[in-house]
PLY file of the C-alpha trace (Angstrom):
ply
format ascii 1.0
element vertex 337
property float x
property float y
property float z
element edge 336
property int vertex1
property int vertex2
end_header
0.00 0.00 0.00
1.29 3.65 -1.11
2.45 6.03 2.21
-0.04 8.57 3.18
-0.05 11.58 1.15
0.52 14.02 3.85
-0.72 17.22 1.23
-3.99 18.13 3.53
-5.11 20.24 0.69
-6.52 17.79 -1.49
-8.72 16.59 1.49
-12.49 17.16 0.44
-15.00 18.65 2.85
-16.44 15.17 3.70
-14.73 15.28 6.91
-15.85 18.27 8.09
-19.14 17.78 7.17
-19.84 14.33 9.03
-18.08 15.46 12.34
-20.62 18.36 11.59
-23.46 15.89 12.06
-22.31 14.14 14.55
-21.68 17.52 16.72
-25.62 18.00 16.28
-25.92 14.64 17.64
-24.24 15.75 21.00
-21.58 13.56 20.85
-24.13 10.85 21.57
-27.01 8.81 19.52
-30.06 11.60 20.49
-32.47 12.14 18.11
-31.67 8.93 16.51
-35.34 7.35 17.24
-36.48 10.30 14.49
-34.00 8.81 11.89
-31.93 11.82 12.01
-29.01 8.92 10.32
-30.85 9.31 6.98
-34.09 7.69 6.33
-34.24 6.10 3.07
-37.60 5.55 1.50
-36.66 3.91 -1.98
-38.41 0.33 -2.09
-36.82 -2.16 -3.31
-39.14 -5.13 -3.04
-42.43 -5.44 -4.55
-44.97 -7.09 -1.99
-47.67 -8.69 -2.81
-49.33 -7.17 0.70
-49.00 -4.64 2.23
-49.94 -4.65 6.08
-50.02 -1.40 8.70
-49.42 -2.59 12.15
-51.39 0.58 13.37
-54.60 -0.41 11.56
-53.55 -3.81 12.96
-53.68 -2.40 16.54
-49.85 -1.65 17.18
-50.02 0.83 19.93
-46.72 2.64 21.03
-45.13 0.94 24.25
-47.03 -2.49 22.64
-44.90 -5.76 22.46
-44.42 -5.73 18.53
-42.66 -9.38 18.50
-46.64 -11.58 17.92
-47.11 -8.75 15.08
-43.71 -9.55 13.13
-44.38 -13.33 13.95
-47.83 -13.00 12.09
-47.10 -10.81 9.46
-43.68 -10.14 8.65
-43.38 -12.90 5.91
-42.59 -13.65 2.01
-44.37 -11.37 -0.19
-45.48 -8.85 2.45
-44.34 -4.78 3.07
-44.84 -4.54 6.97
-45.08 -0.58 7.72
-44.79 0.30 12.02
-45.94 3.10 12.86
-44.34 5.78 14.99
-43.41 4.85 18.56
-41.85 2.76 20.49
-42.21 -1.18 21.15
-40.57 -4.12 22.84
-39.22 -6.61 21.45
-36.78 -9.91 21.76
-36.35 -10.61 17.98
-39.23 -13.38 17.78
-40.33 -13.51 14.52
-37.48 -11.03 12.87
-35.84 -13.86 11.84
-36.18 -16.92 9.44
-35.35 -17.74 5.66
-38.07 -14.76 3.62
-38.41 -13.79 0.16
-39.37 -10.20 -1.13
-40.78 -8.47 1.55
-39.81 -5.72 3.94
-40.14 -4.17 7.36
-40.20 -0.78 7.49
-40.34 1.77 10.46
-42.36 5.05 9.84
-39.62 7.81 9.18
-41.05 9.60 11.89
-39.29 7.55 14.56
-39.52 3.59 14.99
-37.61 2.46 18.26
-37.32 -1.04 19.24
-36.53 -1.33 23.54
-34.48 -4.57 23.52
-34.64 -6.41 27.00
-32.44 -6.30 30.03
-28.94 -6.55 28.50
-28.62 -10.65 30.11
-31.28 -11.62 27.58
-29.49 -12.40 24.14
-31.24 -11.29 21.24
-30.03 -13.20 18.24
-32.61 -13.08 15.05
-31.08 -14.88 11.97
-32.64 -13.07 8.64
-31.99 -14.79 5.66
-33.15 -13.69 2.31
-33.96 -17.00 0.29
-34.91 -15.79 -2.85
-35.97 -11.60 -4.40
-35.39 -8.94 -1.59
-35.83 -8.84 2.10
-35.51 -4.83 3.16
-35.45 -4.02 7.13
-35.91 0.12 7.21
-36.10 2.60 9.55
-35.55 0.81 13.02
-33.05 2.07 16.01
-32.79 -0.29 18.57
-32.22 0.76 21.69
-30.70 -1.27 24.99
-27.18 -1.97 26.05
-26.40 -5.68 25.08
-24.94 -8.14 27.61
-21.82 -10.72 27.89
-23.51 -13.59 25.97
-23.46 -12.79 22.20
-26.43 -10.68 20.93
-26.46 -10.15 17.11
-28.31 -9.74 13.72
-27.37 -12.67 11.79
-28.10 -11.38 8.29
-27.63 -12.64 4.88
-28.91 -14.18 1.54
-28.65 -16.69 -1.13
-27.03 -16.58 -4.14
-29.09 -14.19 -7.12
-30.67 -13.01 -3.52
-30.52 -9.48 -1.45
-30.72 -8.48 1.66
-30.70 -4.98 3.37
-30.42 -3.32 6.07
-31.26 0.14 5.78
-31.00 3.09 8.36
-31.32 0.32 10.91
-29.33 2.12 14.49
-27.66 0.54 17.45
-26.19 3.38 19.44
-26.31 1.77 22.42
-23.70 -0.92 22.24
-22.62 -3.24 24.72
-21.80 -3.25 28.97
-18.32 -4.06 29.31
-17.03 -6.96 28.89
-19.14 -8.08 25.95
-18.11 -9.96 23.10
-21.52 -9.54 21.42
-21.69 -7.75 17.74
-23.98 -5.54 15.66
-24.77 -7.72 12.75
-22.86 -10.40 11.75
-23.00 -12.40 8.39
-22.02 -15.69 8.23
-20.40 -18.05 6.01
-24.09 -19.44 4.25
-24.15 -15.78 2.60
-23.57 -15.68 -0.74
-25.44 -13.34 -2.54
-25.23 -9.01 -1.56
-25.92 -7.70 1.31
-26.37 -4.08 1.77
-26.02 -2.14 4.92
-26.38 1.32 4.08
-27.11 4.74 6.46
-26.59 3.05 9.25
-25.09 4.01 12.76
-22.73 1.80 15.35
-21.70 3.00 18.32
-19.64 1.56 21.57
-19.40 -2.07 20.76
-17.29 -4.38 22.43
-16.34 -6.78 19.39
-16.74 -5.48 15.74
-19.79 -3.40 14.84
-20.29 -5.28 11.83
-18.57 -8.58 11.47
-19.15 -9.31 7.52
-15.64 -11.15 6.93
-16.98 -15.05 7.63
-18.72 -15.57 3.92
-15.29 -15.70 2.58
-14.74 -18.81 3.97
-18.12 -20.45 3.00
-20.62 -18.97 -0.24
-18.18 -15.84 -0.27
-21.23 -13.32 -0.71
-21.43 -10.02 -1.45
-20.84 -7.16 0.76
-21.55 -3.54 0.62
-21.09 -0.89 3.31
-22.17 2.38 2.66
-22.62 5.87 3.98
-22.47 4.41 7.89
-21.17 6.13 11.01
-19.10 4.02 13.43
-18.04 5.80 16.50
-15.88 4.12 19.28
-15.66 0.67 18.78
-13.46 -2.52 19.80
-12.14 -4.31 17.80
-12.92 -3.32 14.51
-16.07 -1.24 13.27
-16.19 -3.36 9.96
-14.21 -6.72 9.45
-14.12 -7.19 5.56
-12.88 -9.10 2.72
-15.87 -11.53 0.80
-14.58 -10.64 -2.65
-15.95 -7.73 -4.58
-16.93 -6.50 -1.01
-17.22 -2.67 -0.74
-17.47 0.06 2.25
-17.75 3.90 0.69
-18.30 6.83 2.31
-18.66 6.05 5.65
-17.53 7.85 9.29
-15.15 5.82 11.46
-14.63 7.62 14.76
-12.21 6.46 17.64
-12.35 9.63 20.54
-13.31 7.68 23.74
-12.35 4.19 24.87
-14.79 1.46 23.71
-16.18 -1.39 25.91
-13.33 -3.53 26.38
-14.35 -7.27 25.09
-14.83 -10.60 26.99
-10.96 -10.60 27.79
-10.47 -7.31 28.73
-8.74 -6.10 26.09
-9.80 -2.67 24.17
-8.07 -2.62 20.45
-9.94 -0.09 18.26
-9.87 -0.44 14.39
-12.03 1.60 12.17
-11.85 -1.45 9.23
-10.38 -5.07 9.62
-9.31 -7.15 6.59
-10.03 -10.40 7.74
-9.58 -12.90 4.85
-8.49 -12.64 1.35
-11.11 -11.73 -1.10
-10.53 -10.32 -3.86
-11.58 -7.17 -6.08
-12.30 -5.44 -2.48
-13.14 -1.75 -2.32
-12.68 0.92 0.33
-13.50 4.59 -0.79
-14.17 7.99 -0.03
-14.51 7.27 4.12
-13.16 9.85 6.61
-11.42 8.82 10.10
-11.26 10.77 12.86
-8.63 8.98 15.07
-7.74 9.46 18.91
-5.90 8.23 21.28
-7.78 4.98 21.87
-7.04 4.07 18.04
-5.21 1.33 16.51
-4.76 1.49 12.81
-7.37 2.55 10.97
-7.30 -0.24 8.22
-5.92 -3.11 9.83
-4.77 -6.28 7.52
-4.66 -9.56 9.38
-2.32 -12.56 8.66
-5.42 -14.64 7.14
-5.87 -11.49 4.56
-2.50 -12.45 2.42
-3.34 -13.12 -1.00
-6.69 -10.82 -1.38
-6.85 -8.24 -3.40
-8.22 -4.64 -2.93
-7.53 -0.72 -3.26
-7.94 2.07 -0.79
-8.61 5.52 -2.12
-9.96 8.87 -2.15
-9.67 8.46 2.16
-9.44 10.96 4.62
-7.56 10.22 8.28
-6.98 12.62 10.85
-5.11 11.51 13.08
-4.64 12.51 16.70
-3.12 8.92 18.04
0.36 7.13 18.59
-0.71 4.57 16.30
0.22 4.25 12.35
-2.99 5.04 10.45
-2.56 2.27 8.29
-1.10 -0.92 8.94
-0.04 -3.03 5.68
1.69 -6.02 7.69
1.76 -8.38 5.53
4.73 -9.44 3.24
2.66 -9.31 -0.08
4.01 -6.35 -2.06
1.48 -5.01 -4.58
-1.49 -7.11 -3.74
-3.70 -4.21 -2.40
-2.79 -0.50 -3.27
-3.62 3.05 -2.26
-4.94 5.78 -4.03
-5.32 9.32 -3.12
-5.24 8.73 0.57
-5.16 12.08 2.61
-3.50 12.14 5.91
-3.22 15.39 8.80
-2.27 14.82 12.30
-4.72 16.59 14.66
0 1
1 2
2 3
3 4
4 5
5 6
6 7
7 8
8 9
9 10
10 11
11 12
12 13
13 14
14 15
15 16
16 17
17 18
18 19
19 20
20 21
21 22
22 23
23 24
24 25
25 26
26 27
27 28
28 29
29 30
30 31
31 32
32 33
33 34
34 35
35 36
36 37
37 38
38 39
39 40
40 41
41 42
42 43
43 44
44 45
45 46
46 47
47 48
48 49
49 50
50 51
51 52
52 53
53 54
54 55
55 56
56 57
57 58
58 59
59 60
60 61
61 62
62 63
63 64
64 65
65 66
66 67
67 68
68 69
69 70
70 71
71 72
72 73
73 74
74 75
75 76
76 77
77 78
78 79
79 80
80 81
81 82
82 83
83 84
84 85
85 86
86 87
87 88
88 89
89 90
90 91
91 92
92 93
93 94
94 95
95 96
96 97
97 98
98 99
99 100
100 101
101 102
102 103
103 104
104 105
105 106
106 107
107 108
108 109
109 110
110 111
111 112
112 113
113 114
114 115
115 116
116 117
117 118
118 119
119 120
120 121
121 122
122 123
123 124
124 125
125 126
126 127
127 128
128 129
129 130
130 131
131 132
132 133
133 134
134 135
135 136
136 137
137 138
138 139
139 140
140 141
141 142
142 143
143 144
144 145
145 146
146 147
147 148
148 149
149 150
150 151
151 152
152 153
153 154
154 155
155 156
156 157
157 158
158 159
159 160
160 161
161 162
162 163
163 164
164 165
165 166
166 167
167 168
168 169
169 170
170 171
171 172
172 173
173 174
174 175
175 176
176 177
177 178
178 179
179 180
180 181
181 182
182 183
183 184
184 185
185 186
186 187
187 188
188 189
189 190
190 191
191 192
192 193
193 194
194 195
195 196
196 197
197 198
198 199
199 200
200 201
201 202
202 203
203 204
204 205
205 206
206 207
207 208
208 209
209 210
210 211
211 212
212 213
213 214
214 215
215 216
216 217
217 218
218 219
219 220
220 221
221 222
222 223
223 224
224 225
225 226
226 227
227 228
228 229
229 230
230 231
231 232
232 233
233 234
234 235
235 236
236 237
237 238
238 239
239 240
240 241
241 242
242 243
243 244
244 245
245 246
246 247
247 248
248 249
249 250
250 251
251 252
252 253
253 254
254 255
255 256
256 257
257 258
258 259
259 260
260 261
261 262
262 263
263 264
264 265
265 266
266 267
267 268
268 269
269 270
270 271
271 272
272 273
273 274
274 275
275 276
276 277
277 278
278 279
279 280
280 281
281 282
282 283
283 284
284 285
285 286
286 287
287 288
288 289
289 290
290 291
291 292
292 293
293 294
294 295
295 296
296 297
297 298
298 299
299 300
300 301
301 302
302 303
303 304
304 305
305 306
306 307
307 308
308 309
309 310
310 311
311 312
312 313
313 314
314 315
315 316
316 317
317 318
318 319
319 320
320 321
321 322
322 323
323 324
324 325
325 326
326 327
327 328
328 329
329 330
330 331
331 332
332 333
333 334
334 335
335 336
């Protein structure tokens, strides 16, 4: 990978403009039940049904998990209304085809429970499009793994749109965002999304290389203050563009004890990977910012058009393996704060 160009005035106004937003989030995830990430309202699927859980007698404070048991299925567009609910993930998860759950984009909040109940849904797109929309959940998760096991099938989608955890984990938590596993192999899409305070990766999307080698696409996410690694990458053709990596404050420290903060982690070695136009504002807790493990050697990939500020002791990008030439940098814009 090329050095750092240290020339600050080619940086673009990216940078500015994301710390921007987050400054008018107070540092912290309010406002983020009114989808002040970025609600998206393209559609993507086209449901046979469409079902609204207020005319189905949703109310807000309601348990919504026997409504997404009932209705949430193939061929259906689910729409919640404003409000909050409970829920434990019953009925979130299972193999679907070509329908989606959407939150109103006035404010959908999901109240997970006490942070020693795991919450572990497993969506799986069969066949078409499965869309989740709209949706912050909110609740600290606890020691014992509690994820979003998303993926799809070959020729199949799945994505998770605008979909907010900003609550993270206690300490001492190995449990991730969403994690995609090594049965996904067609795209998944995780776009306008926000991470914060995890104690293992935010999104742990590396495993498919090892299995169906699906499809992954990160885009236009914030990820502030997280162990480990806020994205660990490398399916081939895999992709994370503009998004907001942000290490100012310790993160939970994981199941060990140990605190290592990475903005993106290249796991395995895919090929064709792309990471592009993301900013990183890096601290004192940071580790590298793109971090290439051992198991990465022989992908292939590019980094360009980046932006790092960096206010740590740590090198902003870590190319440790011995394979000269097999990723490369491009246009990769470097300041010390």
């Amino acid at each position: 990978m090329e050095p750092p160009n240290e020339d600050d005035c080619s940086r673009k106004d990216s940078l500015i403009e994301r710390r921007s937003v987050l400054k008018l989030l107070g540092g912290a995830s309010v406002a983020l039940g009114s989808g002040a990430i970025g609600s998206a309202s393209a559609q993507s699927t086209a449901p046979d049904t469409v079902v609204d859980l207020g005319a189905e007698g949703l109310q807000d404070g309601d348990d919504i998990d026997p409504y997404i048991q009932q209705y949430f299925t193939s061929g259906t567009e689910v729409r919640i209304p404003a409000g909050t609910c409970t829920y434990t993930g019953a009925g979130l998860g299972g193999a679907k085809s070509n329908c989606t759950l959407i939150g109103d984009p006035a404010g959908v909040e999901f109240q997970r429970p006490a942070p020693e109940q795991p919450v572990r849904p497993d969506v799986f797109a069969e066949s078409g499009t499965v869309r989740i929309e709209n949706v912050t959940i909110r609740g600290a998760r606890g020691q014992e793994q509690s994820r979003w096991r998303v993926g799809a099938a070959a020729d199949a989608q799945m994505e998770i749109v605008n979909v907010n955890m900003p609550d993270g984990t206690v300490d001492g938590s190995d449990s991730t965002g969403l994690y995609a596993g090594t049965d996904h192999g067609g795209t998944l899409r995780v776009e306008s999304c926000y991470f914060e305070g995890f104690g293992n990766a935010a999104c742990h999307l590396s495993d498919p290389f090892e299995g169906a080698d699906g499809r992954v696409v990160v885009e236009n996410c914030v990820f502030r203050n997280t162990n480990g690694a806020g994205v660990r990458l490398a399916p081939s053709d895999s992709v994370c563009r503009g998004c907001y990596f942000e290490a100012t404050e310790p993160a939970p420290a994981d199941a060990s004890g140990a605190v290592s903060q990475r903005a993106i982690q290249v796991d395995d070695a895919g090929t064709g990977v792309v990471v592009e136009d993301c900013d990183f504002e890096w601290g004192a807790p940071g580790g590298p910012v793109i971090d290439f493990d051992e198991r990465g050697a022989g992908g292939t990939g590019v980094v360009r058009n980046v932006r790092i500020r960096d206010g740590s002791d740590s090198a902003p990008v870590n190319a440790g393996w011995d394979v000269v030439g097999a990723w490369t940098g491009e246009n990769i814009n470097y300041t010390e704060a």
